[in-house]
C-alpha positions in Angstrom: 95.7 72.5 354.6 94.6 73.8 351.2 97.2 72.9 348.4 98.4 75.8 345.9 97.1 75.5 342.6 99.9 75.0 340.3 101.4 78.0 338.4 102.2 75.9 335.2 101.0 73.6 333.4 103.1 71.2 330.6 101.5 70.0 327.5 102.9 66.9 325.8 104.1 67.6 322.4 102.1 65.2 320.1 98.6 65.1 318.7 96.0 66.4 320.7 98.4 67.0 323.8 97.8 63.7 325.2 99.2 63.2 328.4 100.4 59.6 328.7 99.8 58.4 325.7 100.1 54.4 325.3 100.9 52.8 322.2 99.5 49.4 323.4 96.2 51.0 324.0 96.3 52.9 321.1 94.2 52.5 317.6 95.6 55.2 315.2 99.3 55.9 315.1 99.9 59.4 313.1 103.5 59.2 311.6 104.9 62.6 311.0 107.3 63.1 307.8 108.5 65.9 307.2 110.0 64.8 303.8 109.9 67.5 300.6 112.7 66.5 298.4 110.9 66.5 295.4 109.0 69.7 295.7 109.0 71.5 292.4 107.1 75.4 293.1 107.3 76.3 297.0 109.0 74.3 299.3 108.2 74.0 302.8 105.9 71.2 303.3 108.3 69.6 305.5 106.8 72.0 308.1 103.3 70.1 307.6 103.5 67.6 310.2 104.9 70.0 313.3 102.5 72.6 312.5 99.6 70.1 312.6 100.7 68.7 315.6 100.9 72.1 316.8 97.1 72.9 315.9 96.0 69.7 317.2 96.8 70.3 320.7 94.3 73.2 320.4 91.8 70.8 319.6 88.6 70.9 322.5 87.0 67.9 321.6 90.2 65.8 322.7 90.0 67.1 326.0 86.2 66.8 326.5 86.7 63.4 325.9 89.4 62.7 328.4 92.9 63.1 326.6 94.6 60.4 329.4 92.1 57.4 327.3 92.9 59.0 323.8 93.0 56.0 321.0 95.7 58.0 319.0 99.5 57.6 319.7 102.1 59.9 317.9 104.7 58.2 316.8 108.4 59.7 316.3 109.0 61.7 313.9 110.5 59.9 310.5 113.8 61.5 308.7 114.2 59.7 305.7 117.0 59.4 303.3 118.1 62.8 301.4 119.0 60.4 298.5 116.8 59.0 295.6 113.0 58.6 296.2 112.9 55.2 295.9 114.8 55.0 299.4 112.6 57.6 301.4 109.4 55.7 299.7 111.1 52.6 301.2 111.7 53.8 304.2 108.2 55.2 304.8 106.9 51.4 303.9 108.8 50.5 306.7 107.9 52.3 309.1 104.4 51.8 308.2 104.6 47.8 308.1 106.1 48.4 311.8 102.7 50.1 312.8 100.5 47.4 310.9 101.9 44.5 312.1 100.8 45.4 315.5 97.4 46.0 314.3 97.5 50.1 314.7 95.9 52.5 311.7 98.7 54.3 310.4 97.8 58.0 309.4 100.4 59.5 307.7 100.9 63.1 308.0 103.1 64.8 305.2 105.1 66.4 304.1 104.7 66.4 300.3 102.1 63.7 298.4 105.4 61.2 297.4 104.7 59.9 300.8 101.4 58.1 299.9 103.2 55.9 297.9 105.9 53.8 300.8 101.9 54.1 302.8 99.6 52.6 300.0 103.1 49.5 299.1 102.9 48.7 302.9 99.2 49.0 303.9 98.9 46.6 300.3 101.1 44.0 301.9 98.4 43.6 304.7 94.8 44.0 302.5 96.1 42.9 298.7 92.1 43.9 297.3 93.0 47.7 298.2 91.7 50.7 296.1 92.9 54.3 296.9 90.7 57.5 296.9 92.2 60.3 296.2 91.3 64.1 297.0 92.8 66.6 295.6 93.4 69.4 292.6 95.5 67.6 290.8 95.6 64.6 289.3 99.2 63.3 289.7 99.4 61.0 286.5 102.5 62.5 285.2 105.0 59.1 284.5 108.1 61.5 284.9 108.6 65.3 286.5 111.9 66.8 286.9 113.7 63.7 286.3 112.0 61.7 288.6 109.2 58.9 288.6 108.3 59.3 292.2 107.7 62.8 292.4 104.4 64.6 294.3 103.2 65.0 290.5 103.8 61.5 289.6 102.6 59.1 292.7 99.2 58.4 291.4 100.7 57.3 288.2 103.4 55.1 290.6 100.4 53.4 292.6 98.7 52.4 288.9 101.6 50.6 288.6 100.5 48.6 291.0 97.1 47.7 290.0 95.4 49.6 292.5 91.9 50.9 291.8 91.8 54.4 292.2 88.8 56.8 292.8 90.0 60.3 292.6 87.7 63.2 293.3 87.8 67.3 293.5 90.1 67.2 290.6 90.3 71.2 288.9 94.0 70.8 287.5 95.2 68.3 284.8 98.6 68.4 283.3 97.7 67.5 278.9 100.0 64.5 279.3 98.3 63.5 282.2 94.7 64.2 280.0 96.4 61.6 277.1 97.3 58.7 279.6 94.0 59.0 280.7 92.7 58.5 277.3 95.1 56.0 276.2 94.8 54.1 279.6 90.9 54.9 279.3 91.0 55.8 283.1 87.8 56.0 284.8 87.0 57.4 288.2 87.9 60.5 287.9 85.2 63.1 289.5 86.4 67.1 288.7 85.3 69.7 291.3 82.6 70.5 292.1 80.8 67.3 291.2 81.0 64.7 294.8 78.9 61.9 293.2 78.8 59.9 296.4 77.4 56.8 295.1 79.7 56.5 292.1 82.6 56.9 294.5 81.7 54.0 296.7 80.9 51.9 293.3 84.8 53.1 292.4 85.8 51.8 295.4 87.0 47.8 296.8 86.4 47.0 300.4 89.5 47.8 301.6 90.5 51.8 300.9 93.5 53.7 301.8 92.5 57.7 302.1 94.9 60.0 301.1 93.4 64.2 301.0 96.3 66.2 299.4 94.9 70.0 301.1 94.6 71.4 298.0 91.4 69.8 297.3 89.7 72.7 299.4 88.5 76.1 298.2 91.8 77.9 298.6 89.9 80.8 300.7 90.1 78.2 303.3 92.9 76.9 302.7 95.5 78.7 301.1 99.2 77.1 302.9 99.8 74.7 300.0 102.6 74.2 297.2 100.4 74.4 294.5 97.1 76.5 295.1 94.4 75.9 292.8 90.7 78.2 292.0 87.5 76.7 293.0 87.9 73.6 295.1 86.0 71.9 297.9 84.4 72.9 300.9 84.5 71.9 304.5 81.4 69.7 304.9 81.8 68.3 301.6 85.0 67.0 302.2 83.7 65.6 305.9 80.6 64.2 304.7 82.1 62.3 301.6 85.0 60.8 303.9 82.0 60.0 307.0 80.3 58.6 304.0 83.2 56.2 302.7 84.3 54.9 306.3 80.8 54.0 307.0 80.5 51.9 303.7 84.1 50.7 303.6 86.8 49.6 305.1 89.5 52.4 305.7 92.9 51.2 306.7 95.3 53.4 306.3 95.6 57.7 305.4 97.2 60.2 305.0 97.0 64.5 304.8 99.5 66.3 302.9 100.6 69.1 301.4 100.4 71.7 304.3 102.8 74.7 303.4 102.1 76.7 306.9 102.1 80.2 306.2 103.6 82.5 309.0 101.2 84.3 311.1 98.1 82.4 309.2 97.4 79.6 311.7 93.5 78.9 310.8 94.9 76.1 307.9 96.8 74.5 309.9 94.0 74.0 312.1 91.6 72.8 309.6 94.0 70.1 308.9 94.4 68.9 312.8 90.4 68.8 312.9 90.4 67.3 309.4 92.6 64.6 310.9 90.9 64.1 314.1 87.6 64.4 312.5 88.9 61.4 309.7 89.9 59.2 313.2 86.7 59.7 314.3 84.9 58.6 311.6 87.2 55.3 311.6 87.7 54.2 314.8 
């Protein structure tokens, strides 16, 4: 006797739709935090990680490959303190020690760009020669915004602190403050849109890299759902090719996207940035 073919169907909700998803088995963990305290023009990133999740289980290529052997586990999504910075930023380092110490890549999805800075504290705790590369439109060098030091604008500055090398490329937007620290402080490694000088980048760059690609470092025709939209910009491939680039020379170990605004009714960019995550996995693992 023939059995019916079901009427429904149920798709997990977390990346990709993966349907028994095992953290044991798993190689990249993506961390949702939907954290925008200290947002200063459009609030709303705070919808960034559910709407990429939301894309992501759109995504074909995780179902031609078999989405019951995926390598990527979601984990829970991460409420962090409503109080000062300092304790979501410490939070956040938590929570991404946990994933280290059992030898996952965390990939952080935001949220706003404060976030970077609890990922880049705990992934240095695990590789102490790390640098940081940077995408985005701005270059986030301010030492105080709003009355805080650990601020989307500042967190850049916040991970100098720290002595980590930074490469920072598709900048279009600098604050004059920012422009004076990096005359005073005679910062290099900082490549302005259009320019992608690959090779310089890599030279920039120690073994060890954390990734993190704020979405305003594309061409805002493409991707318009951010906080702070900025003319000009990157492009699709250029962004894919310089990140295939880097994780084939380096060592990329931990990431993060951030700064998805989503837009109601205007799904495409919050599709890009599922593929741009999935596409950055791929690259890794």
């Amino acid at each position: 006797m023939k059995q019916k073919k079901p009427y429904i169907q149920t798709w997990p909700y977390n990346f990709g739709a993966i349907k028994n998803q095992d953290f044991e088995k798993a190689k990249a963990v993506i961390i949702p935090i939907p954290y925008d305290i200290t947002t200063s023009w459009r609030g709303g990133t705070r919808e960034g990680p559910q709407a990429i999740i939301m894309a992501s289980r759109q995504l074909d290529e995780l179902f031609f490959k078999g989405s019951n052997s995926s390598p990527i586990f979601t984990w829970e999504e991460v409420e962090l303190s409503a109080g000062p910075a300092q304790e979501a930023i410490q939070g956040i380092e938590e929570v991404v020690g946990d994933v280290l110490k059992k030898n996952k890549f965390p990939f952080l999805l935001g949220g706003e760009h404060s976030i970077t800075l609890g990922g880049v504290k705990a992934v240095k705790k695990k590789y102490p020669n790390l640098s940081v590369l940077q995408l985005d439109a701005h270059t986030d060098l301010l030492d105080e915004y709003c009355g805080s030091k650990y601020t989307h604008a500042c967190v850049m500055r916040r991970i100098k602190n720290l002595r980590i090398p930074t490469v920072q490329v598709g900048i279009r937007s600098i604050d004059p403050e920012a422009r004076e620290y990096i005359k005073k402080e005679r910062v290099k490694n900082i490549f302005e849109a259009p320019g992608i000088p690959a090779e310089k980048i890599l030279k920039g760059l120690t073994k060890d890299v954390y990734l993190t690609i704020d979405l305003d470092v594309f061409d805002t025709g493409i991707m318009p759902s951010v906080g702070t939209p900025v003319p000009g910009g990157l492009g699709w491939y250029e962004v894919l090719n310089l990140v295939e680039k880097v994780a084939k020379n380096k060592n990329i170990v931990g990431a993060d996207v951030v700064e998805l605004l989503p837009i109601p009714g205007l799904v495409a960019p919050n599709f890009l940035a599922a593929k741009l995550v999935y596409k950055t996995i791929s690259y890794i693992i």
